[in-house]
C-alpha positions, 0 to 999 in steps of 0.5 A: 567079672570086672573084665567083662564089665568093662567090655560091655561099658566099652562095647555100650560106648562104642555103640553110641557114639556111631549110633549118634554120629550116624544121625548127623551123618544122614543129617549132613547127607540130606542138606549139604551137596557134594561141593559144600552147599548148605540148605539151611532152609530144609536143615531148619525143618529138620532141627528136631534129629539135630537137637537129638545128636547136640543131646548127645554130645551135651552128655558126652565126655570123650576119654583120655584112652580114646584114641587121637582119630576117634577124639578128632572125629568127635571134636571136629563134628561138635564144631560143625553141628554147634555150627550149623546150630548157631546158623539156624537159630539165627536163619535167615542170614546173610553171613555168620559174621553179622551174629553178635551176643553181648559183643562177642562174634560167633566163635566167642559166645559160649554156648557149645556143650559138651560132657556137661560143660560149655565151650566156645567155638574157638576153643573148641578149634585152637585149644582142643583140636589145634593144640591137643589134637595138632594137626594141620588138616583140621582146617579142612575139618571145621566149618566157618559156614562161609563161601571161602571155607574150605567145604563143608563135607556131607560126611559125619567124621568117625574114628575110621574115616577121619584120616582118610576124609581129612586127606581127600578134603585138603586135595579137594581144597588145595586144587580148587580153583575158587578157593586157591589159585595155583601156578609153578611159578606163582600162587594166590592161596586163601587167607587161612594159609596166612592166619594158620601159617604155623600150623602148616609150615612146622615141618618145612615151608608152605609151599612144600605143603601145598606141594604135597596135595596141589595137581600143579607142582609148585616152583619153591621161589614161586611168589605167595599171596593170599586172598581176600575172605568171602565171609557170605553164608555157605548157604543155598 
């Protein structure tokens, strides 16, 4: 009887989570195009079906015996819809670095819920994701809602798809040439390649990471720099 109890929690669980992962998913379908470009106007109509999936994750507590893709996925989408949350109650805008609450920037206010308790978007990214959940392209995952990010896929993450998305979207932003500028013998690499530069090179260097996704192979002596952070909104 307990056996059959606990599969029927687990089978109840499970549904959820993709039934609700299945409404940012179409969310994230009708306001965000294929290179990342958010409209924020249509998503703000649309708030309601966001507000029902944000419901969600303030009860949701993911489980230890969760997998590391399936706490992942979760993670990585209450970012991105905490994100676009904070985006749209302060819409119009020209940039999430001009919101401020009680002097603390965007990524310090605490106001994402989730399983009852309140998180801050950093902590979200660097204590829960980068530190638990250790994994470099998770820098692919999470938005910051600005032009130099790497783009915001119009995909929801899920246990099956992340590992998968994750792949395609570090090649796509490794080879894109408005975020990274790539060459054999020099490369111009955005700024996140600095400021996470741990995170990228705990299995060797930076440039034989990049190596591992860039279409132009990288000479190991080629010269490094990084560039300047467009923080303007990834908005229409």
């Amino acid at each position: 009887m307990k056996k059959i109890l606990l599969l029927s929690i687990t089978l109840f669980t499970f549904s959820q989570v993709h039934a609700q992962t299945s409404i940012f998913n179409d969310l994230l379908q009708k306001h965000v195009t294929e290179d990342g470009i958010v409209d924020y106007k249509s998503f703000k109509a649309d708030e309601a079906n966001l507000d029902t999936y944000i419901s969600y994750l303030e009860k949701t507590s993911p489980a230890n015996s969760w997998s590391d893709n399936k706490q992942k996925a979760f993670w990585i989408n209450a970012y991105n819809a905490y994100t676009i949350k904070l985006i749209l109650e302060n819409y119009p805008l020209k940039s999430i670095m001009n919101i401020k609450e009680s002097g603390k920037t965007a990524w310090k206010i605490p106001f994402a819920k989730v399983g009852g308790q309140t998180y801050t978007l950093d902590h979200i990214e660097h204590e829960i994701l980068r530190k638990k959940l250790f994994d470099p392209r998770i820098h692919v995952g999470v938005n910051c809602a600005s032009v130099s990010c790497p783009k915001l896929g119009n995909m929801a993450f899920t246990e099956e798809n992340v590992d998968a998305s994750l792949e395609k979207l570090m090649k796509e932003f490794i080879n894109d040439t408005s975020r990274n500028k790539i060459s054999n013998k020099k490369v111009q690499v955005s700024s996140i390649f600095d400021w996470f530069k741990e995170d990228f090179t705990k299995n060797g260097s930076l440039i034989e990471y990049l190596n591992k996704y860039s279409e132009t192979e990288i000479n190991k002596k080629a010269r490094t720099n990084y560039l300047k952070y467009d923080w303007s909104l990834n908005g229409k």
